[in-house]
TORMAR-295151 format. One line per 2 residues: number of its first residue (from 1); their letters; for each residue x, y, z of N, C-alpha, C. Coordinates in steps of 0.2 Angstrom, whole numbers. Example, Ala and Ser with C-alpha at 12.3 -4.5 7.8 and 13.67 -1.06 7.14 Angstrom:
1> AS> 66:-28:39:62:-22:39:66:-16:39; 64:-11:35:68:-5:36:64:0:39
END
This chain:
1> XX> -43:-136:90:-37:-132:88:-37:-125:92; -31:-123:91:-29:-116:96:-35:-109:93
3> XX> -37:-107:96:-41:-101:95:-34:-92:94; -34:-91:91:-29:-85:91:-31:-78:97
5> XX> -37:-78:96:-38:-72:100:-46:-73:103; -45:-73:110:-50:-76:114:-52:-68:119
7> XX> -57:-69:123:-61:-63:123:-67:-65:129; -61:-68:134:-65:-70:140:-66:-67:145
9> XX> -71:-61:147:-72:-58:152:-71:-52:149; -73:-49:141:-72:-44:139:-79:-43:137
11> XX> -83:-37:138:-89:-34:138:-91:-30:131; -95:-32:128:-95:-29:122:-103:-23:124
13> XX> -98:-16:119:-99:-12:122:-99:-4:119; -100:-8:110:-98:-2:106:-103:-6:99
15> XX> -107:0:97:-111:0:89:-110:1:85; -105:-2:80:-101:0:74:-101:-4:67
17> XX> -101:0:64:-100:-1:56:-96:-1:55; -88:1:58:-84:-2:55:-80:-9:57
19> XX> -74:-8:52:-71:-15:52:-65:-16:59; -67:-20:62:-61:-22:66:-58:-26:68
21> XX> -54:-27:66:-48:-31:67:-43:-32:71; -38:-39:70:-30:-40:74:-25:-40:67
23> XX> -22:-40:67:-15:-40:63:-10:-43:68; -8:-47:64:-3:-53:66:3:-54:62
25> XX> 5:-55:63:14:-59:59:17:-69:59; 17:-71:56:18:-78:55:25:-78:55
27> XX> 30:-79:61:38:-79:62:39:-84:56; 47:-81:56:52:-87:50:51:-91:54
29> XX> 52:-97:48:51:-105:50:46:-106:52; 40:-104:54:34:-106:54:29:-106:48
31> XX> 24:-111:49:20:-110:45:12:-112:48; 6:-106:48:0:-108:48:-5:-109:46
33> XX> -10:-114:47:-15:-117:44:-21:-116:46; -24:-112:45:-30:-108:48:-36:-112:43
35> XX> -43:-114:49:-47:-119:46:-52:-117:50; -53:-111:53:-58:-107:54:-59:-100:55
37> XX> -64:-96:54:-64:-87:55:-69:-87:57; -68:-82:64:-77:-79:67:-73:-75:70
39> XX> -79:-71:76:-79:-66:79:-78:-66:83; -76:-60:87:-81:-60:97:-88:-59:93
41> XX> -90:-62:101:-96:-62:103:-99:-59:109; -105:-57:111:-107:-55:118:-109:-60:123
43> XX> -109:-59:129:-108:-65:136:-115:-68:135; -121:-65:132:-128:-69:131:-127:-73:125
45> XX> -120:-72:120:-119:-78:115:-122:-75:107; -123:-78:103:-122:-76:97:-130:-75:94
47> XX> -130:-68:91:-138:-67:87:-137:-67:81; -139:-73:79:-142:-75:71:-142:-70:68
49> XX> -147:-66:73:-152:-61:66:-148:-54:65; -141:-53:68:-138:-48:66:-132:-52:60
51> XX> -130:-50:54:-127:-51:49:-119:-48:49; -114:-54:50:-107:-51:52:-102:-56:47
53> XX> -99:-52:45:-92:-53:39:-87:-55:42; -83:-58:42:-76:-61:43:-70:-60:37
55> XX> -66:-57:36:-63:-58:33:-55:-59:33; -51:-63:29:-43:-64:32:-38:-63:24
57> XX> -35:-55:26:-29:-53:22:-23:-54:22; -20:-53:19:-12:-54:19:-10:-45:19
59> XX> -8:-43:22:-6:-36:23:0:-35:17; 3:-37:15:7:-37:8:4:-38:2
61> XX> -4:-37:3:-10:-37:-4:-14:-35:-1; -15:-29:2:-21:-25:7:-26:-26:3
63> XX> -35:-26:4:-39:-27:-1:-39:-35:-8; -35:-38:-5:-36:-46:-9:-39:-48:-1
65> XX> -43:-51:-2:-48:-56:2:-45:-64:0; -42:-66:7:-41:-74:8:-44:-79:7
67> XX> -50:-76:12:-54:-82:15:-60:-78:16; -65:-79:19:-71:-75:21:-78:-78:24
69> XX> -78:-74:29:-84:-82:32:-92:-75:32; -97:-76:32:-103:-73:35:-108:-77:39
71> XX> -111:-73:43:-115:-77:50:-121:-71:49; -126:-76:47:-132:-70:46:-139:-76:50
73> XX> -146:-76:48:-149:-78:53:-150:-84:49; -149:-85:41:-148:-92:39:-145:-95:38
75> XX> -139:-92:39:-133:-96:39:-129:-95:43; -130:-95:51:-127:-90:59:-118:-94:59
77> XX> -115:-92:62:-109:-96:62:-111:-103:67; -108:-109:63:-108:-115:66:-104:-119:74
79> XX> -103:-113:76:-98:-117:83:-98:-108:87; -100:-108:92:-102:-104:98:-97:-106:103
81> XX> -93:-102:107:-89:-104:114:-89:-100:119; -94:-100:121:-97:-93:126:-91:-90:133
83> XX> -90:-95:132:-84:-96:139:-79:-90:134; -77:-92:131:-70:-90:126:-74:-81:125
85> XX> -81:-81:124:-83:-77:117:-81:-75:111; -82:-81:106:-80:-81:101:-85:-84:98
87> XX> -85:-84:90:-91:-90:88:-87:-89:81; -86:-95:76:-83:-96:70:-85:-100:65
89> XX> -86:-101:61:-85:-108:56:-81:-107:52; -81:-116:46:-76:-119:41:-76:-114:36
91> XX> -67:-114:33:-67:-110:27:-63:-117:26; -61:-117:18:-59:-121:15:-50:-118:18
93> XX> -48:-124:21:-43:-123:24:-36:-118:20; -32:-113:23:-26:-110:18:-20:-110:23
95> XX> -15:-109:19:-8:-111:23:-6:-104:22; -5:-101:29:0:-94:26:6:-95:31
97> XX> 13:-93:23:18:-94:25:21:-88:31; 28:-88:31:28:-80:35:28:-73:32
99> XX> 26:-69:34:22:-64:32:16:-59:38; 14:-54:39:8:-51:42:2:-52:37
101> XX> -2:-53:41:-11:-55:38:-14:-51:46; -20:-51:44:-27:-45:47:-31:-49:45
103> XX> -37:-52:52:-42:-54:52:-47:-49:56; -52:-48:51:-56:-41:55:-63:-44:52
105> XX> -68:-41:57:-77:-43:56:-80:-35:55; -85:-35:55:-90:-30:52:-96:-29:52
107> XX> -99:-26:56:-108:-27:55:-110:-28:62; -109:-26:67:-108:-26:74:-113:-18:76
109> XX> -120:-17:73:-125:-13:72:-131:-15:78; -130:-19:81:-136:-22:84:-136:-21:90
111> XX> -139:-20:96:-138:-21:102:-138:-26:104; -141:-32:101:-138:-38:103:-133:-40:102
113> XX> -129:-36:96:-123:-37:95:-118:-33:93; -116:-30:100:-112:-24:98:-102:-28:100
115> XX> -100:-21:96:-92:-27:97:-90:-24:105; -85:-24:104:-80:-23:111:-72:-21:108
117> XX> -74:-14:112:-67:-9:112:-64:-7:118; -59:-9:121:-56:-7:125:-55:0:130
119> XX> -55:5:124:-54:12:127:-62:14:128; -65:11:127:-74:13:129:-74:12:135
121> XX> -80:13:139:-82:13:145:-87:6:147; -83:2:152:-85:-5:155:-83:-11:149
123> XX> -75:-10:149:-72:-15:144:-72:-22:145; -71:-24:153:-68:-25:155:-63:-30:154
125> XX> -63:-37:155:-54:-41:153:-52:-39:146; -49:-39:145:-43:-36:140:-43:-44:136
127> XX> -44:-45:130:-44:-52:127:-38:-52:125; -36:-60:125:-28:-64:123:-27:-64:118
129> XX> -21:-66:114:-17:-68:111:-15:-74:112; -16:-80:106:-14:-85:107:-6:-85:102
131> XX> -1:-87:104:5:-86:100:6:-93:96; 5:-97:99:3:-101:97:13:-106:93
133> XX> 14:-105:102:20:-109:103:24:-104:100; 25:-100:99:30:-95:94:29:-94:90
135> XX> 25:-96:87:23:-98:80:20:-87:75; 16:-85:82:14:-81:78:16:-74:84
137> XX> 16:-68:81:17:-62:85:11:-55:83; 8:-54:90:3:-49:90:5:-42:87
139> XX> 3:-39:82:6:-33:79:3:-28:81; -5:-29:84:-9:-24:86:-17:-24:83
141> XX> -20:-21:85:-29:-20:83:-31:-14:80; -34:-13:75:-35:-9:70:-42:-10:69
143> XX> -46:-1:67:-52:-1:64:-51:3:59; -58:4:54:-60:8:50:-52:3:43
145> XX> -60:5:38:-56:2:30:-55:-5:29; -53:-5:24:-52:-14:23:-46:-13:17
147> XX> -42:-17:23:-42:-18:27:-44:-12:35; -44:-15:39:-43:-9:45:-37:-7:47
149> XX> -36:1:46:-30:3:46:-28:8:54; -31:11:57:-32:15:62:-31:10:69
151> XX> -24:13:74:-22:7:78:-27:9:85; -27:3:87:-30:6:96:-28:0:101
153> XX> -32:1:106:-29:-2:109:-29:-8:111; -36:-13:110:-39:-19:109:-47:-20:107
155> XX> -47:-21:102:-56:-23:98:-57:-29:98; -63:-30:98:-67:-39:99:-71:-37:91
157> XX> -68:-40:88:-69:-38:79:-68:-47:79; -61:-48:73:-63:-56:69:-56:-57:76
159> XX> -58:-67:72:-52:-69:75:-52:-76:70; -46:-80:73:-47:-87:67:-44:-92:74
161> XX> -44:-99:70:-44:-105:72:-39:-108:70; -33:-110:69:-28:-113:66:-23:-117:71
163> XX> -18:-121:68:-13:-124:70:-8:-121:64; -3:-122:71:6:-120:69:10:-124:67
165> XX> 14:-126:64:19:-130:62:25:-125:59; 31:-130:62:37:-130:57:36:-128:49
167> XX> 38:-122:46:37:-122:39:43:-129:37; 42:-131:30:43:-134:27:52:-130:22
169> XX> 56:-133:22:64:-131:20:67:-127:25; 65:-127:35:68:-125:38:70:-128:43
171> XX> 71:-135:42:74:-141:43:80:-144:39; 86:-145:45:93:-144:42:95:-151:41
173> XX> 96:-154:36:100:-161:37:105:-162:30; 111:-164:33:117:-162:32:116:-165:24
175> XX> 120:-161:19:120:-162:10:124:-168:9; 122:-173:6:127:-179:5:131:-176:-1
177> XX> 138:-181:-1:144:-179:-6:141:-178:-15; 136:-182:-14:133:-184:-22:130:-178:-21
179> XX> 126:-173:-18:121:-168:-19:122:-165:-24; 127:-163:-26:132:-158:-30:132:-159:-37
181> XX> 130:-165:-38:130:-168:-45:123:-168:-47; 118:-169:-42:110:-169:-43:108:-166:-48
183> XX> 103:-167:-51:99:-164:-55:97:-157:-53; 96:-150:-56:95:-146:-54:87:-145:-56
185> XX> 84:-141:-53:75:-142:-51:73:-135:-57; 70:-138:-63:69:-133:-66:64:-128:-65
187> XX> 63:-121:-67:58:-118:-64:53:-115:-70; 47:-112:-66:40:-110:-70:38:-116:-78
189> XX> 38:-124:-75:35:-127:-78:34:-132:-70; 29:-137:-75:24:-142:-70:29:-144:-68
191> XX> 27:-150:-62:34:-154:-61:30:-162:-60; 36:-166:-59:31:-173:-57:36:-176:-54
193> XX> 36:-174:-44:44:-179:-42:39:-182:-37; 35:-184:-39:34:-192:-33:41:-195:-29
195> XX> 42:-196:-34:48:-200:-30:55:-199:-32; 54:-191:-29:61:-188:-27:59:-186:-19
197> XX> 64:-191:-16:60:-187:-9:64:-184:-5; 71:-182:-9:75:-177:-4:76:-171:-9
199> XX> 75:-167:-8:79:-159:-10:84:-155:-6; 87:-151:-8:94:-147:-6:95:-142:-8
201> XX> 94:-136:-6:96:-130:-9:103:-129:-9; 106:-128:-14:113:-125:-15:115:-120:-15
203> XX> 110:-116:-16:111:-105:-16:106:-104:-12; 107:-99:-8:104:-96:-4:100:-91:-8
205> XX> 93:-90:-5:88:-83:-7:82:-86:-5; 76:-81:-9:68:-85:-9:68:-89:-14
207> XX> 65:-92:-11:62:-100:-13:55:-98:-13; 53:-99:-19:42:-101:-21:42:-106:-24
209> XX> 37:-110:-21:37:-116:-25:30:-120:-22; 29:-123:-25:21:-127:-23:24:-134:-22
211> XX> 19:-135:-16:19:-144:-15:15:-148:-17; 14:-153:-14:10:-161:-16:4:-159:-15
213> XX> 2:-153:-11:-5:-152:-10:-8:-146:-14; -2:-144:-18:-3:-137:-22:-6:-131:-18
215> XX> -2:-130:-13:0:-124:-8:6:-123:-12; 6:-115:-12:12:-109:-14:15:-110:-8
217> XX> 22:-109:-7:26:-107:-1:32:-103:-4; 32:-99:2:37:-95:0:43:-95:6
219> XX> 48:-96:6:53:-98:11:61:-94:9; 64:-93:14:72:-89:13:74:-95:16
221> XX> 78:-97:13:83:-103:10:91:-100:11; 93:-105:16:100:-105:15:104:-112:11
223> XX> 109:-110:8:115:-118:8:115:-124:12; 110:-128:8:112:-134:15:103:-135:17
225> XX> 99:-129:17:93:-133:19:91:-137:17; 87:-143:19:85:-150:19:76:-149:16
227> XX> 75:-148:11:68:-148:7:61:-153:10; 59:-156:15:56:-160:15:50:-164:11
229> XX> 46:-158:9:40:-158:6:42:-161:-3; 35:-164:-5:36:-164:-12:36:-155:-15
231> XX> 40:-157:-22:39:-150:-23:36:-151:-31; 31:-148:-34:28:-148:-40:29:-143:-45
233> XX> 30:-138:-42:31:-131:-46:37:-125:-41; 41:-121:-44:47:-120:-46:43:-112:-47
235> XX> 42:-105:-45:40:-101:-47:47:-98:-51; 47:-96:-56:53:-93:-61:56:-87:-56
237> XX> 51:-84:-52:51:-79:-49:60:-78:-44; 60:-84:-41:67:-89:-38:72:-89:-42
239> XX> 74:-84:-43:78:-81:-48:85:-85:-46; 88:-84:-41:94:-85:-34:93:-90:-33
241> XX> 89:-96:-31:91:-102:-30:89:-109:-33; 94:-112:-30:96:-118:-35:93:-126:-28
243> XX> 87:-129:-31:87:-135:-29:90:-139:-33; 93:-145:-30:95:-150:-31:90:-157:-27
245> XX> 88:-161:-34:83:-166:-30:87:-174:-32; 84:-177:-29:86:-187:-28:80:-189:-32
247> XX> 80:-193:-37:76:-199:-38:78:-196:-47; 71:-201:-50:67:-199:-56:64:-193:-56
249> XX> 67:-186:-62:64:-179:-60:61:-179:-67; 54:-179:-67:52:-179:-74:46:-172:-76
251> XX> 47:-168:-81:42:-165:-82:35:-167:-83; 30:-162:-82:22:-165:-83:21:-164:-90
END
């Protein structure tokens, strides 16, 4: 799967205790599903025995912690890509909808393991940005804090592993004449629409709601979007819009 931020011919070149990070953005109608977090790495590859943090926010809950990976010497990160320099392991998979999130690493104390900062001296290649089809846009590199707030110009701090997809309710397919009459999707209780397998928003706003895999999403909804997902919950929060579903719509 797509590596977000690669770090190939980039020279690590700095000893630091602080936090370094990318800050990212997840465009409308996208959605990412990130199923790994690591680091840079230096060109000789990853040292066990130095102790490095991973961790992935959402920038609209600065200081709530995601996900969080650590690479220490007994439990080093699981997958090394010396080519890339990067090295990461599994986090129990999370879907972030659109929105900015911050993946930054810490603990980069070691001369075996120092990070890489661009304005320092012998940086050399400038590391990528994966957009990853459109899907995502580079906001900028950030140290110091937690999150890391202070901008620069490019750090070899965290990075993640994921795949992009089409968010779910931003697929248009045209509202049959029945729609209108549909059941309307109640909200802030359980749901059970197995088998409702079409929805329809009829007023436009945000939409929160949980699916068949009890993923939160949160999506801007116009009249006429086409729901494809199961939907199980209904966040009251959805004050402004109105689903309309097909089938047997039964509370839990």
């Amino acid at each position: 799967m797509p590596i977000m931020r690669k770090y190939a011919g980039s020279n690590a070149n700095q000893l630091t205790g602080l936090t370094l990070g990318t800050r990212f953005t997840v465009n409308a109608g996208w959605e990412l599903t990130v199923t790994d977090l690591g680091s840079f790495i230096p060109a000789l590859g990853l040292d066990p025995s130095t102790t490095i943090t991973v961790k992935l926010e959402d920038m609209a809950n600065p200081g709530v912690v995601l996900r969080s990976v650590v690479s220490d010497e007994v439990t080093p990160f699981t997958t090394s890509d010396i080519a890339n320099r990067v090295a990461y392991s599994a986090i129990t998979p999370i879907v972030l909808s659109a929105g900015t999130y911050v993946v930054y690493g810490q603990g980069y104390i070691t001369a075996a393991f120092m990070a890489y900062n661009a304005d320092l001296p012998g940086p050399g290649t400038l590391p990528t940005f994966d957009t990853m089809g459109g899907a995502l846009t580079h906001v900028g590199d950030y140290y110091g804090g937690n999150p890391p707030a202070t901008a620069a110009t490019a750090l070899g701090g965290g990075t993640l592993v994921a795949t992009a997809a089409a968010a779910s309710g931003t697929r248009r397919k045209k509202m049959p004449p029945l729609a209108l009459s549909m059941q309307d999707l109640p909200k802030g209780v359980a749901l059970d629409y197995k088998d409702a397998v079409s929805y329809w928003v009829t007023t436009a706003g945000t939409l929160i709601y949980r699916d068949g895999q009890a993923f939160q999403r949160t999506l801007t909804v116009s009249a006429g979007d086409f729901i494809p997902s199961a939907i199980t919950y209904i966040d009251a929060a959805s004050t402004a819009v109105v689903v309309k579903g097909v089938g047997p719509l039964t509370q839990r």
